[in-house]
PDB file of N, H, CA, C and O in Angstrom:
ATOM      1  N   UNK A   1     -12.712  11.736   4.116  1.00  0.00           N
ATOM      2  CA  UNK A   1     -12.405  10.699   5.071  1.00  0.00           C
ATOM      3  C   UNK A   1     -12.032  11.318   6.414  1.00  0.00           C
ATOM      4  O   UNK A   1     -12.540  10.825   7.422  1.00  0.00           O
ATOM      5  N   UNK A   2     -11.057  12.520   6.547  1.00  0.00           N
ATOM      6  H   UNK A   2     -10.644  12.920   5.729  1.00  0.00           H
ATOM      7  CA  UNK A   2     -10.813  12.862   7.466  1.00  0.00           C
ATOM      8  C   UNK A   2     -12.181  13.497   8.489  1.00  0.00           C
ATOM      9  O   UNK A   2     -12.256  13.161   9.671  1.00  0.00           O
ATOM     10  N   UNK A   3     -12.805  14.069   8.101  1.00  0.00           N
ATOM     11  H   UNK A   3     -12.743  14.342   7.141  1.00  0.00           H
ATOM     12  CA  UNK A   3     -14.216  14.522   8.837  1.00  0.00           C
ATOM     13  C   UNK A   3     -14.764  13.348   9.126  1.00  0.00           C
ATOM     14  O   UNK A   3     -15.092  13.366  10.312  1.00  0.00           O
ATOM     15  N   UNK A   4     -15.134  11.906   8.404  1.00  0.00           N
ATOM     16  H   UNK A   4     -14.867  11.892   7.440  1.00  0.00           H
ATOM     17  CA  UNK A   4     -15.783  11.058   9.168  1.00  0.00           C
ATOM     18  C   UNK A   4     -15.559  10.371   9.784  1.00  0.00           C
ATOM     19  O   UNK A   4     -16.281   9.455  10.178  1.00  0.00           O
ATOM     20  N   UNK A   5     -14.040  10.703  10.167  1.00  0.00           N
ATOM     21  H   UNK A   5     -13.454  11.447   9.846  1.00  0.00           H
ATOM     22  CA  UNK A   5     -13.484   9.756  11.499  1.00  0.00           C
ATOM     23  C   UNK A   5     -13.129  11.157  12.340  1.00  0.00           C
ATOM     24  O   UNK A   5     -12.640  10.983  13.456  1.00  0.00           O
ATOM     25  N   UNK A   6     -13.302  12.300  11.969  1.00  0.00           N
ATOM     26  H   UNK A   6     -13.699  12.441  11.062  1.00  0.00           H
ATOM     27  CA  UNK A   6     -12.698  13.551  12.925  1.00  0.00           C
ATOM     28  C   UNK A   6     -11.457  13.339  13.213  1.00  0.00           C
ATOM     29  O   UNK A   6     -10.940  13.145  14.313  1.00  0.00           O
ATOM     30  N   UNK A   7     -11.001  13.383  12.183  1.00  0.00           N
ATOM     31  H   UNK A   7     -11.421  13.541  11.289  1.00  0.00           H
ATOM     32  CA  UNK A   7      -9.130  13.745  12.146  1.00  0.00           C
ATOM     33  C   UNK A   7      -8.525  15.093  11.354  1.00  0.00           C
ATOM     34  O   UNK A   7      -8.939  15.302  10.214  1.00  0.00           O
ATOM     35  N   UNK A   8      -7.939  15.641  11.711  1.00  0.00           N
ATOM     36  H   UNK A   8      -7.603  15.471  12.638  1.00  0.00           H
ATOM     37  CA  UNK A   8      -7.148  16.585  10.753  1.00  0.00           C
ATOM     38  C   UNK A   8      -6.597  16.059   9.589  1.00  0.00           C
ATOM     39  O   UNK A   8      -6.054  14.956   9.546  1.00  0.00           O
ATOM     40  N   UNK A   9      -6.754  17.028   8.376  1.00  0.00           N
ATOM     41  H   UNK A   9      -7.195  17.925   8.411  1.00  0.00           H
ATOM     42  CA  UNK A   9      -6.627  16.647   6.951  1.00  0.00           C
ATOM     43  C   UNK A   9      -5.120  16.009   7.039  1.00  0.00           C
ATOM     44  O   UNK A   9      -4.951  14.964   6.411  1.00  0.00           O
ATOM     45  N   UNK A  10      -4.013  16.549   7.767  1.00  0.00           N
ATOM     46  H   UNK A  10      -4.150  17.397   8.277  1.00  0.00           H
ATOM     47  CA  UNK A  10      -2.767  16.539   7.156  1.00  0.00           C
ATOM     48  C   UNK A  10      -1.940  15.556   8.451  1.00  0.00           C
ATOM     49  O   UNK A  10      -0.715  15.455   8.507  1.00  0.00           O
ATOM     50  N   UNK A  11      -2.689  15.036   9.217  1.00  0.00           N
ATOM     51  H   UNK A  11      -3.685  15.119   9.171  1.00  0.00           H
ATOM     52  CA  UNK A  11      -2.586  13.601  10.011  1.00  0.00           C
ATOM     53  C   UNK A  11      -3.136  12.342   9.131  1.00  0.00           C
ATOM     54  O   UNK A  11      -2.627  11.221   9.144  1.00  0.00           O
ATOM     55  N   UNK A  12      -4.196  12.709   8.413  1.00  0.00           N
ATOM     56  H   UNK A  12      -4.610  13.619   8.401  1.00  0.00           H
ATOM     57  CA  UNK A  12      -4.679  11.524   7.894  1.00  0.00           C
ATOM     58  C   UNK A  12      -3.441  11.712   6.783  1.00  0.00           C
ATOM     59  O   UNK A  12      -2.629  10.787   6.800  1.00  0.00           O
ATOM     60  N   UNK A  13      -3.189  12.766   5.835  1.00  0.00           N
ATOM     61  H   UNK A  13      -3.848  13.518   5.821  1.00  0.00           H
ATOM     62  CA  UNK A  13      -2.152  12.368   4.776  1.00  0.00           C
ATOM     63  C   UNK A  13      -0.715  11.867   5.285  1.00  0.00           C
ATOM     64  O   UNK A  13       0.040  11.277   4.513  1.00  0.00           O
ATOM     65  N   UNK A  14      -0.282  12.199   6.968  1.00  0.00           N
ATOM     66  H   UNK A  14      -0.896  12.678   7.595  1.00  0.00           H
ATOM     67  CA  UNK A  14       0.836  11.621   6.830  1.00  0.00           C
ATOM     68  C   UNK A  14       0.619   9.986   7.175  1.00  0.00           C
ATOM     69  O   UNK A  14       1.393   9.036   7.062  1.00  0.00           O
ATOM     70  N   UNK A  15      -0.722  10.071   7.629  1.00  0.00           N
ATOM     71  H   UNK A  15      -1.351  10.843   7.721  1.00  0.00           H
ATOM     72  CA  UNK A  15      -0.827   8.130   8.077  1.00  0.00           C
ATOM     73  C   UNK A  15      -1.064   7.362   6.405  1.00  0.00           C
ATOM     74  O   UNK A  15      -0.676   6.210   6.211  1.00  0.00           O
ATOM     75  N   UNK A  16      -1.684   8.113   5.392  1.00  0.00           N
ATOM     76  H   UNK A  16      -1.999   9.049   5.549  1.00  0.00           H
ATOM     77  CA  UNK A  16      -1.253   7.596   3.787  1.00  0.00           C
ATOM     78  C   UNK A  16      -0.340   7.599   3.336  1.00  0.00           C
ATOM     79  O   UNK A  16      -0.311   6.998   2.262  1.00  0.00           O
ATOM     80  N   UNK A  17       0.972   8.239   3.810  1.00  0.00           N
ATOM     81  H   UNK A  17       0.948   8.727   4.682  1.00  0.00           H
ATOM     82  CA  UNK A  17       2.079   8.543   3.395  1.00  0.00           C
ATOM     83  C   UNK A  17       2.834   7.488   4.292  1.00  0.00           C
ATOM     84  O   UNK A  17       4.052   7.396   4.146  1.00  0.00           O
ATOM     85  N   UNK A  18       2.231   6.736   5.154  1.00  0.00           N
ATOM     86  H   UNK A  18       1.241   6.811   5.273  1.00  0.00           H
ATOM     87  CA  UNK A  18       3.262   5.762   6.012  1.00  0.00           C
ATOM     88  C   UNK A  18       4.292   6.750   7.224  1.00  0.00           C
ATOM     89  O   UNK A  18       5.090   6.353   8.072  1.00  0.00           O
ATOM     90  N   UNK A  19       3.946   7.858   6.929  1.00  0.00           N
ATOM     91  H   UNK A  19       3.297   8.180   6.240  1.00  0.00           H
ATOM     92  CA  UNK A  19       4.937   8.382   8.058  1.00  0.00           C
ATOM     93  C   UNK A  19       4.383   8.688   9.563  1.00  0.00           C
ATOM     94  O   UNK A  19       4.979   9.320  10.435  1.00  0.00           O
ATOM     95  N   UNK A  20       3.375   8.213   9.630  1.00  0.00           N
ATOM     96  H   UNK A  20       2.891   7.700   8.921  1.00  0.00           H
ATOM     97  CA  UNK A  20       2.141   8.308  11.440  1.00  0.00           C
ATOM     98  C   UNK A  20       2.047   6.772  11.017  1.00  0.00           C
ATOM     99  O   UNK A  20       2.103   6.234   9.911  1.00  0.00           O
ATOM    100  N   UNK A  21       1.849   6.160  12.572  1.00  0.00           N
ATOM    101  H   UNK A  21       1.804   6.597  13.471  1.00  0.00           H
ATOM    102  CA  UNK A  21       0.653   5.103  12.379  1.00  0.00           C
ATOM    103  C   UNK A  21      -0.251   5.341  13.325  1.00  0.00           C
ATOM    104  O   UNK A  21       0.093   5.346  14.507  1.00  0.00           O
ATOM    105  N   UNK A  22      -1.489   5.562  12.960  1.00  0.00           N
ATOM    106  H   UNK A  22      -1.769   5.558  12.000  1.00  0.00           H
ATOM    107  CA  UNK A  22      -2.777   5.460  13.744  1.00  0.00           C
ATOM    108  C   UNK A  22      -2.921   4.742  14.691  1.00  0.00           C
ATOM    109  O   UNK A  22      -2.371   3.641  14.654  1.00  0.00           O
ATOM    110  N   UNK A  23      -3.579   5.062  15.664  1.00  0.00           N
ATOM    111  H   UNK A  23      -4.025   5.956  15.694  1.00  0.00           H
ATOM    112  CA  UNK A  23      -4.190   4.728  16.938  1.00  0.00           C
ATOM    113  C   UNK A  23      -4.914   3.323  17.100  1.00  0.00           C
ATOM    114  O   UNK A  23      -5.643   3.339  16.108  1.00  0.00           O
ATOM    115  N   UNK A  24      -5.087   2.475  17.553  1.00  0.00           N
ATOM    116  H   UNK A  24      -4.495   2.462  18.359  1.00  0.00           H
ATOM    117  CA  UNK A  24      -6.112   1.618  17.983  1.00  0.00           C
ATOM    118  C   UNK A  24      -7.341   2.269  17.712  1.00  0.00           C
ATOM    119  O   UNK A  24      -7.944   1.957  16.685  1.00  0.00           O
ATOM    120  N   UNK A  25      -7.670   2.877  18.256  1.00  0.00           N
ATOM    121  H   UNK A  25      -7.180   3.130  19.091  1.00  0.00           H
ATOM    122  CA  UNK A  25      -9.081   4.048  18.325  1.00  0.00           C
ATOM    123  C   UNK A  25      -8.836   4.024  17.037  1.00  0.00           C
ATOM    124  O   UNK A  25      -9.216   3.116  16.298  1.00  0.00           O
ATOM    125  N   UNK A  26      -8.022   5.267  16.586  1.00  0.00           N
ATOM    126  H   UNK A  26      -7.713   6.005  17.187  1.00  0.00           H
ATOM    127  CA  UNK A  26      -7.860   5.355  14.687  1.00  0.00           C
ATOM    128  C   UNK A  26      -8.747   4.530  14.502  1.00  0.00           C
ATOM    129  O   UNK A  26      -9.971   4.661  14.483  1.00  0.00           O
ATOM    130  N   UNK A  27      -7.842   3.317  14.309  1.00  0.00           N
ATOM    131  H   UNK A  27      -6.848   3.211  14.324  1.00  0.00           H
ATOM    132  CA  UNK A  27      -7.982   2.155  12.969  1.00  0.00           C
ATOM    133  C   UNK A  27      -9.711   1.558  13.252  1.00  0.00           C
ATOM    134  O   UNK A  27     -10.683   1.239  12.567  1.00  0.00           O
ATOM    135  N   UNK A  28      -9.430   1.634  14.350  1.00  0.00           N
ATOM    136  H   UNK A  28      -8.641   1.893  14.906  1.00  0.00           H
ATOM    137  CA  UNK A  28     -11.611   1.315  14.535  1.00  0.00           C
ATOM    138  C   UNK A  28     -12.124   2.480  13.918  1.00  0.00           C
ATOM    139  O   UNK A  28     -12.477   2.095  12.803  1.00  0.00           O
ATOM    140  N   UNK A  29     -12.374   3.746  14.023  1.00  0.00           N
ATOM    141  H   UNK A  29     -12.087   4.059  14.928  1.00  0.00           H
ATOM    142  CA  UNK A  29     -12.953   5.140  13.316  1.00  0.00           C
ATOM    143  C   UNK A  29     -12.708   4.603  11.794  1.00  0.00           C
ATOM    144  O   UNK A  29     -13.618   4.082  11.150  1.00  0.00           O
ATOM    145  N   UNK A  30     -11.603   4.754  11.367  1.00  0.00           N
ATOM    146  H   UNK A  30     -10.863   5.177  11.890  1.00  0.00           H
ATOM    147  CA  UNK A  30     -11.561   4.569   9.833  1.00  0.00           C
ATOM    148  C   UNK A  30     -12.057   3.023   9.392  1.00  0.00           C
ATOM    149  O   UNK A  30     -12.637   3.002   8.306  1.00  0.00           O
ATOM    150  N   UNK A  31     -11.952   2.053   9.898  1.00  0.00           N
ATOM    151  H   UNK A  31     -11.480   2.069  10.780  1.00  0.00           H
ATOM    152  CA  UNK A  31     -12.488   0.768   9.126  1.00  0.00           C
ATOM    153  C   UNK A  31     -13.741   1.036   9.663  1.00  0.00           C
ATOM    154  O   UNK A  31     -14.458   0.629   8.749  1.00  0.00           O
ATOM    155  N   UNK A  32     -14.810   1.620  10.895  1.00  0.00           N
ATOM    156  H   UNK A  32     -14.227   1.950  11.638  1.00  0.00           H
ATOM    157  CA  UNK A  32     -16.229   1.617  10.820  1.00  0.00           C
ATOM    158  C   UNK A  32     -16.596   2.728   9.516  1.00  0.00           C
ATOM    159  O   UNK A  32     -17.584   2.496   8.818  1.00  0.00           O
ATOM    160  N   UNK A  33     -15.695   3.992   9.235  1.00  0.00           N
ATOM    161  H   UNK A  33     -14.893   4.181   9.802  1.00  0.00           H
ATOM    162  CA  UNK A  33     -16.201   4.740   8.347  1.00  0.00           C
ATOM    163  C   UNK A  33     -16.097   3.910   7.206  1.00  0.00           C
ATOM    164  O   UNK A  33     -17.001   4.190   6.419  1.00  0.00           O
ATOM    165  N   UNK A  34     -15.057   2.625   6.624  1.00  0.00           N
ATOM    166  H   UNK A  34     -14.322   2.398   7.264  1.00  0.00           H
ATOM    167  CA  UNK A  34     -15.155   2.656   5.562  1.00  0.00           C
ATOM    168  C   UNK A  34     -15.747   1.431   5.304  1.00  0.00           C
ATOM    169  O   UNK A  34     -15.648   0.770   4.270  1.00  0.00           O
ATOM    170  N   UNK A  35     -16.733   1.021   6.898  1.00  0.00           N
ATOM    171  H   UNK A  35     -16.813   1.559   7.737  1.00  0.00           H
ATOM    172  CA  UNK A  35     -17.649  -0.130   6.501  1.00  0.00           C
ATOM    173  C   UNK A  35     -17.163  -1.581   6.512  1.00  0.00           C
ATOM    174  O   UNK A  35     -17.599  -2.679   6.164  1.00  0.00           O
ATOM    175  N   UNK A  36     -15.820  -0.967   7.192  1.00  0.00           N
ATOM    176  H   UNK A  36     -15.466  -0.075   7.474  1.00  0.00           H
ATOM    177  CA  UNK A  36     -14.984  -2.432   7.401  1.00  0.00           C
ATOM    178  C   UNK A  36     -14.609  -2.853   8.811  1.00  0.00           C
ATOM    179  O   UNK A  36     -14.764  -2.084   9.759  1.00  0.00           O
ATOM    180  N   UNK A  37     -14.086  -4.145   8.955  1.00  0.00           N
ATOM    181  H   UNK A  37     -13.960  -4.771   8.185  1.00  0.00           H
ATOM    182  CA  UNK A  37     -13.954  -4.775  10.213  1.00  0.00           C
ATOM    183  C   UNK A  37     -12.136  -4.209  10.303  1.00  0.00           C
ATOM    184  O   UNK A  37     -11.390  -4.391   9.342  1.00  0.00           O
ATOM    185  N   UNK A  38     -11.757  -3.673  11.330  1.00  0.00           N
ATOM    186  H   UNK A  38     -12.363  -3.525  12.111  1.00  0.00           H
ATOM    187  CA  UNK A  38     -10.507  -3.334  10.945  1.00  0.00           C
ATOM    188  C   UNK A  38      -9.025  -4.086  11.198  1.00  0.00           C
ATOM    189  O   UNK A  38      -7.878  -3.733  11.471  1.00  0.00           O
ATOM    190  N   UNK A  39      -9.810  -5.439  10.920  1.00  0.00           N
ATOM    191  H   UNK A  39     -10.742  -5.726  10.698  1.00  0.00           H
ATOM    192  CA  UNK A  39      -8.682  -6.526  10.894  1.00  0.00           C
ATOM    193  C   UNK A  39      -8.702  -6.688   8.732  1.00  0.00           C
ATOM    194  O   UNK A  39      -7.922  -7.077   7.863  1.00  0.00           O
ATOM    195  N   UNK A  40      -9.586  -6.320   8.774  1.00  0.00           N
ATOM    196  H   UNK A  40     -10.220  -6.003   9.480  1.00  0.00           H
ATOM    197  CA  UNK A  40      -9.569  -6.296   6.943  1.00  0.00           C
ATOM    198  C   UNK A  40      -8.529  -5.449   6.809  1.00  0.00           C
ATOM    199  O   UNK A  40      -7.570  -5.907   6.188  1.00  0.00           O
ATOM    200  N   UNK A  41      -8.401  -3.832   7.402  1.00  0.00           N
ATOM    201  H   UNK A  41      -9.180  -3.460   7.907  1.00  0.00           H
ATOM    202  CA  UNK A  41      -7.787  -3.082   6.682  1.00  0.00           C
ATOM    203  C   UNK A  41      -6.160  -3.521   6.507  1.00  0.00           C
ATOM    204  O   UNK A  41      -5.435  -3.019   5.647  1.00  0.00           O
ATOM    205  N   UNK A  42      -5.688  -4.613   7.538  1.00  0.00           N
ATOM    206  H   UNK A  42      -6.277  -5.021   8.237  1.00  0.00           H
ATOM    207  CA  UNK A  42      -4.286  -5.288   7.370  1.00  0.00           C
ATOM    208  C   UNK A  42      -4.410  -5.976   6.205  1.00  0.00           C
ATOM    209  O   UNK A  42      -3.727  -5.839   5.190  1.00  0.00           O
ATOM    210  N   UNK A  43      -5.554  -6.921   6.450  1.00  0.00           N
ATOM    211  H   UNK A  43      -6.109  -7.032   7.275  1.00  0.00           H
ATOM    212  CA  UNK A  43      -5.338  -7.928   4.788  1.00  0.00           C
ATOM    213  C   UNK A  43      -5.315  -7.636   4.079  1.00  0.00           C
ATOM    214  O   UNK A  43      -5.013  -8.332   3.110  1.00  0.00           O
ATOM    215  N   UNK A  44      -5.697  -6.015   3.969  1.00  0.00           N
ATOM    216  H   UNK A  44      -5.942  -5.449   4.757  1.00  0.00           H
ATOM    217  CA  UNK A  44      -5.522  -5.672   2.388  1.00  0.00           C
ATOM    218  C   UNK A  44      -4.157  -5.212   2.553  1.00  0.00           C
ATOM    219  O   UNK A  44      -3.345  -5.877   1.910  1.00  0.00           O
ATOM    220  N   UNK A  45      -3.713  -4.323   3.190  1.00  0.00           N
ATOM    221  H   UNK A  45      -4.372  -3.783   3.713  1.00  0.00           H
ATOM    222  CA  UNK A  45      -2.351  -3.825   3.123  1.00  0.00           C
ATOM    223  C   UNK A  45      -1.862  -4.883   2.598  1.00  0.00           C
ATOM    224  O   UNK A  45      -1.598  -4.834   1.396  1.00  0.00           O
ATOM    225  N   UNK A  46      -1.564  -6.336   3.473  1.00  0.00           N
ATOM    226  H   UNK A  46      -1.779  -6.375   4.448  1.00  0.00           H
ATOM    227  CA  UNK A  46      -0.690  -6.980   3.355  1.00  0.00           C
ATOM    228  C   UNK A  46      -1.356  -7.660   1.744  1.00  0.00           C
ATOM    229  O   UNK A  46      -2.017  -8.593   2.199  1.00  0.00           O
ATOM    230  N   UNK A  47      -1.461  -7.696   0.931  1.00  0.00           N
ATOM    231  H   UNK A  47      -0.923  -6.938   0.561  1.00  0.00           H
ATOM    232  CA  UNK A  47      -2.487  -8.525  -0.342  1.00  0.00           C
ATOM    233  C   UNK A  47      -1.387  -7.305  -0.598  1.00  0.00           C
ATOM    234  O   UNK A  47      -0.183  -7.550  -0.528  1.00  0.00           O
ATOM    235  N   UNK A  48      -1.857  -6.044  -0.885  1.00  0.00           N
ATOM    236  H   UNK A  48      -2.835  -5.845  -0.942  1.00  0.00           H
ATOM    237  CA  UNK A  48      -0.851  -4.975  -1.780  1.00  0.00           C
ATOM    238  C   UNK A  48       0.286  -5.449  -1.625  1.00  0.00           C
ATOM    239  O   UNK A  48       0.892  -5.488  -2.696  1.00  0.00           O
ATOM    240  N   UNK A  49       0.909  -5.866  -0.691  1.00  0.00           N
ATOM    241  H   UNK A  49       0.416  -5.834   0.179  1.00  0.00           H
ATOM    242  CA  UNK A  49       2.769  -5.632  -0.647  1.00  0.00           C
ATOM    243  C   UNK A  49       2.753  -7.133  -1.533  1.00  0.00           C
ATOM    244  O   UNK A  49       3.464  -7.100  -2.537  1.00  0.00           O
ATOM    245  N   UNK A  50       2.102  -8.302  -1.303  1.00  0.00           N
ATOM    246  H   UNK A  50       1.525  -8.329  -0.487  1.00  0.00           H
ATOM    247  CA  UNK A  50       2.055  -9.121  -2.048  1.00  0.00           C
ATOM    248  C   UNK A  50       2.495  -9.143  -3.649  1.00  0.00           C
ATOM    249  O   UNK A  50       3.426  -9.608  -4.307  1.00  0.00           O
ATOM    250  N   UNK A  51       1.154  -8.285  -3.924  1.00  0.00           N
ATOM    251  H   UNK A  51       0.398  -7.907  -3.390  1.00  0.00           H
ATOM    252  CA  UNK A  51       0.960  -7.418  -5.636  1.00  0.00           C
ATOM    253  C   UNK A  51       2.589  -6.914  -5.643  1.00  0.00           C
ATOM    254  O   UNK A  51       3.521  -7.584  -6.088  1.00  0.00           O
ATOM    255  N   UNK A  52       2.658  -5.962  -5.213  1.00  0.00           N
ATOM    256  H   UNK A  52       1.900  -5.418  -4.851  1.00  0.00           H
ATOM    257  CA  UNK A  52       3.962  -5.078  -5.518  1.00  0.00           C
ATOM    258  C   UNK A  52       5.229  -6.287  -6.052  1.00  0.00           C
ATOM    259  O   UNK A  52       5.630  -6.629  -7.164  1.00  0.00           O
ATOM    260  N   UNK A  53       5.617  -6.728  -4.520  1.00  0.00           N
ATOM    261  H   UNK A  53       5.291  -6.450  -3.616  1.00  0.00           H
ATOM    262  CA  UNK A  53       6.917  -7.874  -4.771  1.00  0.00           C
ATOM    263  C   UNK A  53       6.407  -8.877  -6.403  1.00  0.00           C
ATOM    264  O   UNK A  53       7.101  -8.714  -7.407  1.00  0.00           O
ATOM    265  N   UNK A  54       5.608  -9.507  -6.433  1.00  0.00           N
ATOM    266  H   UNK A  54       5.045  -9.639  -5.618  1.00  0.00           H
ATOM    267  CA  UNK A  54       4.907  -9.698  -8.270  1.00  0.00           C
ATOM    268  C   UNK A  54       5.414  -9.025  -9.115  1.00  0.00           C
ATOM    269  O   UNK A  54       6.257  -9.298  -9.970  1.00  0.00           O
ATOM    270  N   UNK A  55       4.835  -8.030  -8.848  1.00  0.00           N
ATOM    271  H   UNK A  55       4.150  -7.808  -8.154  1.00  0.00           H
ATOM    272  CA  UNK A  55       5.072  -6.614 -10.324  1.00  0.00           C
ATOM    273  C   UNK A  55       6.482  -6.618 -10.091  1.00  0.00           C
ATOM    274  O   UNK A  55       7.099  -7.136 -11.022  1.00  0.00           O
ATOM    275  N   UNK A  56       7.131  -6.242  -9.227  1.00  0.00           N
ATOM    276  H   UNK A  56       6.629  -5.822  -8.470  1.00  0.00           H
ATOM    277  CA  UNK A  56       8.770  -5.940  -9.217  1.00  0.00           C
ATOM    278  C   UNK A  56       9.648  -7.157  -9.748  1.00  0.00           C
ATOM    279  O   UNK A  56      10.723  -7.065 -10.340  1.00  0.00           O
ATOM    280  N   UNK A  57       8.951  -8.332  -9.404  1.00  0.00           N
ATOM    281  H   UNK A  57       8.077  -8.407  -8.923  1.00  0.00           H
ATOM    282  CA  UNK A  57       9.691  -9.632  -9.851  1.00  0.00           C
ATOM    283  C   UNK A  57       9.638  -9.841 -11.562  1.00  0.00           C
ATOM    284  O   UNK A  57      10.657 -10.100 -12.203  1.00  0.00           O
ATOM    285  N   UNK A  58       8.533  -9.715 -12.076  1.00  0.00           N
ATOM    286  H   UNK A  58       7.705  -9.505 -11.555  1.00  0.00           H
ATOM    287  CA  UNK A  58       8.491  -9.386 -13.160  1.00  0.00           C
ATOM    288  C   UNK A  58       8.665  -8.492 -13.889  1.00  0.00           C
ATOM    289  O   UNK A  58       8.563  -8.573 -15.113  1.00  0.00           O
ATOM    290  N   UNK A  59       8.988  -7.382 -13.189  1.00  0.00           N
ATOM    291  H   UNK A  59       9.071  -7.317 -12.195  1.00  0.00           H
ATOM    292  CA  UNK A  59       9.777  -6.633 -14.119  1.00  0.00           C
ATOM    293  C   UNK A  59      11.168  -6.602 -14.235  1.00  0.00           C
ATOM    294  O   UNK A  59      11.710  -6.113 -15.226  1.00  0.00           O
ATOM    295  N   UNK A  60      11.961  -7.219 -13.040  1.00  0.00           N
ATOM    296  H   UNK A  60      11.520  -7.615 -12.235  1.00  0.00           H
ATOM    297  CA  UNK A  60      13.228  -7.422 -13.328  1.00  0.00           C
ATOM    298  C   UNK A  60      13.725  -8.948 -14.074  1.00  0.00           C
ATOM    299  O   UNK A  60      14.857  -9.300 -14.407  1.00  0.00           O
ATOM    300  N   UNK A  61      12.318  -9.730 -14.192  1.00  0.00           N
ATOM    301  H   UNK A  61      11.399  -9.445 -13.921  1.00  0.00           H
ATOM    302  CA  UNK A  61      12.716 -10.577 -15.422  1.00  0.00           C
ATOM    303  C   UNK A  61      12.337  -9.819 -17.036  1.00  0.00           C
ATOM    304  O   UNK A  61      12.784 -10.371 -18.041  1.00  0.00           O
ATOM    305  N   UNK A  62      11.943  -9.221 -17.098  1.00  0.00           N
ATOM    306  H   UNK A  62      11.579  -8.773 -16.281  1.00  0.00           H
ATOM    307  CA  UNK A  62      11.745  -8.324 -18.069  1.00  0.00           C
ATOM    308  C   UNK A  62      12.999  -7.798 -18.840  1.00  0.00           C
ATOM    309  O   UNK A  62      13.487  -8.110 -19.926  1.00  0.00           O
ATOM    310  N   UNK A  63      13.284  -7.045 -18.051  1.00  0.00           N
ATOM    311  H   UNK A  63      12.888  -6.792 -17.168  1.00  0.00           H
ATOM    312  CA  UNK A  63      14.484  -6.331 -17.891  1.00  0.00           C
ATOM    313  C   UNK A  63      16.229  -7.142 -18.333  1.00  0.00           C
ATOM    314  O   UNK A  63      17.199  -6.892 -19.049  1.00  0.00           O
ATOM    315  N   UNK A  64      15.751  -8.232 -17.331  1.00  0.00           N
ATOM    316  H   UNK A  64      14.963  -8.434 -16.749  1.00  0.00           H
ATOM    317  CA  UNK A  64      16.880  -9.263 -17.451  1.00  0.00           C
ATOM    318  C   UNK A  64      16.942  -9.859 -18.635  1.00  0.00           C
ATOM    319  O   UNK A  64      18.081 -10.190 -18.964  1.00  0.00           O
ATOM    320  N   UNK A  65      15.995 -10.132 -19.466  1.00  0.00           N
ATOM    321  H   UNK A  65      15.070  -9.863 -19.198  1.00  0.00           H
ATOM    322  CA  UNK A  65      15.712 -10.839 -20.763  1.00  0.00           C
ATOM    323  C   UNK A  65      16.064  -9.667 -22.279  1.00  0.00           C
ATOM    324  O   UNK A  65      16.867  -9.748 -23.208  1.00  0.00           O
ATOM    325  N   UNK A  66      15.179  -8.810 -21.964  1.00  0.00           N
ATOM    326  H   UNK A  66      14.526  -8.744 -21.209  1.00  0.00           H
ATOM    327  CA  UNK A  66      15.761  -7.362 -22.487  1.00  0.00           C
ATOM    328  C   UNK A  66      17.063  -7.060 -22.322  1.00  0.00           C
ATOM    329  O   UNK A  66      17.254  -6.096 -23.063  1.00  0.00           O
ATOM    330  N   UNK A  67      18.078  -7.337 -21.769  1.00  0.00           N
ATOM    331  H   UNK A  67      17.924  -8.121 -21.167  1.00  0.00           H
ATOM    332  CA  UNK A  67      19.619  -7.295 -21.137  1.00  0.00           C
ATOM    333  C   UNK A  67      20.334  -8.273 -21.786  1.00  0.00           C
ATOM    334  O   UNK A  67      21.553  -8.206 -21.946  1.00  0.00           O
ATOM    335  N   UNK A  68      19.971  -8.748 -21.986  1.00  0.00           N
ATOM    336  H   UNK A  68      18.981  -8.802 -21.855  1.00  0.00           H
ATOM    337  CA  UNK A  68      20.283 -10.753 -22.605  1.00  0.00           C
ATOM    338  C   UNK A  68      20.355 -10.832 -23.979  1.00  0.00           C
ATOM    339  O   UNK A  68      21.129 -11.580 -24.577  1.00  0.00           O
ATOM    340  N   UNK A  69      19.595 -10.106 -24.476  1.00  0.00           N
ATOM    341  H   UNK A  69      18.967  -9.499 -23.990  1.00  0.00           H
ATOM    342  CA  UNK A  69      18.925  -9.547 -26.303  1.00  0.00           C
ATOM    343  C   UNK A  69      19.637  -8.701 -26.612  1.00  0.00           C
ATOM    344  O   UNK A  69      20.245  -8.743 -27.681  1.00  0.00           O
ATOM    345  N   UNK A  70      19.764  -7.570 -25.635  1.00  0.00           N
ATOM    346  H   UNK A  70      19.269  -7.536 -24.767  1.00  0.00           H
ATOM    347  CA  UNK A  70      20.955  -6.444 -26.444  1.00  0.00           C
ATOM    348  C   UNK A  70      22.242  -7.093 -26.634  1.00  0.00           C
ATOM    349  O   UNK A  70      22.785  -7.339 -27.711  1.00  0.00           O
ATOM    350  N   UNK A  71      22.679  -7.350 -25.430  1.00  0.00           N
ATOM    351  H   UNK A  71      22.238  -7.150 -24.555  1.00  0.00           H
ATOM    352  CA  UNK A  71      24.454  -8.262 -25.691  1.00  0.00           C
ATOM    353  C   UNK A  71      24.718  -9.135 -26.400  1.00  0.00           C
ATOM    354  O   UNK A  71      25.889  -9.477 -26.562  1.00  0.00           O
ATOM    355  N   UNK A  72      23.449  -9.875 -27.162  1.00  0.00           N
ATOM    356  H   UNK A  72      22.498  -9.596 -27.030  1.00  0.00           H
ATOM    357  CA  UNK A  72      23.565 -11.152 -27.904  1.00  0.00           C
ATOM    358  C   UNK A  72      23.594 -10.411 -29.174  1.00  0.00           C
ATOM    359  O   UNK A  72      24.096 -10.952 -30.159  1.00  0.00           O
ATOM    360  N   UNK A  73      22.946  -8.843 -29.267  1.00  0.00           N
ATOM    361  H   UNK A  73      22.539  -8.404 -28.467  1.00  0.00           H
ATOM    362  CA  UNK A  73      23.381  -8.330 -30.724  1.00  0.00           C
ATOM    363  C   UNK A  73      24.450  -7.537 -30.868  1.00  0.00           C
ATOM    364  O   UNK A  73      24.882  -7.008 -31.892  1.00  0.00           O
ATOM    365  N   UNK A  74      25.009  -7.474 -29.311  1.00  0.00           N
ATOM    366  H   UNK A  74      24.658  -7.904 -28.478  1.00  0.00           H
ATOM    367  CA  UNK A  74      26.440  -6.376 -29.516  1.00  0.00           C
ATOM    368  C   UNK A  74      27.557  -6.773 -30.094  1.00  0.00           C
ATOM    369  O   UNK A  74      28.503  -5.993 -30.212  1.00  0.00           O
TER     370      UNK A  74
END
């Protein structure tokens, strides 16, 4: 990825790592390399954080119910 937008390897890993944010320029280079319009590459971000808060919600009902079961046999 980094060669087909001509970025250095360890700029592109800190912009995966959330610790850079890319350029205007950037974000056009990487959504034309990856064939995307680069108003997509937000919707997906934002769709993931979506997913995540889900998974986390359900697992702390998980958890909470599992919590609920032990004390009811203590």
């Amino acid at each position: 990825m980094a060669e087909m937008v001509d970025m250095a390897t360890n700029y592109l890993g800190l912009i995966e790592n959330g610790k850079k944010f890319p350029s205007a320029k950037m974000i056009e280079r990487i959504a034309a390399a990856l064939g995307k319009d680069s108003t997509e590459l937000f919707v997906l971000a934002s769709i993931q954080e979506d997913w995540k808060e889900a998974i986390l919600s359900k697992i702390k009902m998980v958890i909470d119910i599992e919590l609920k079961t032990l004390r009811k046999k203590a």
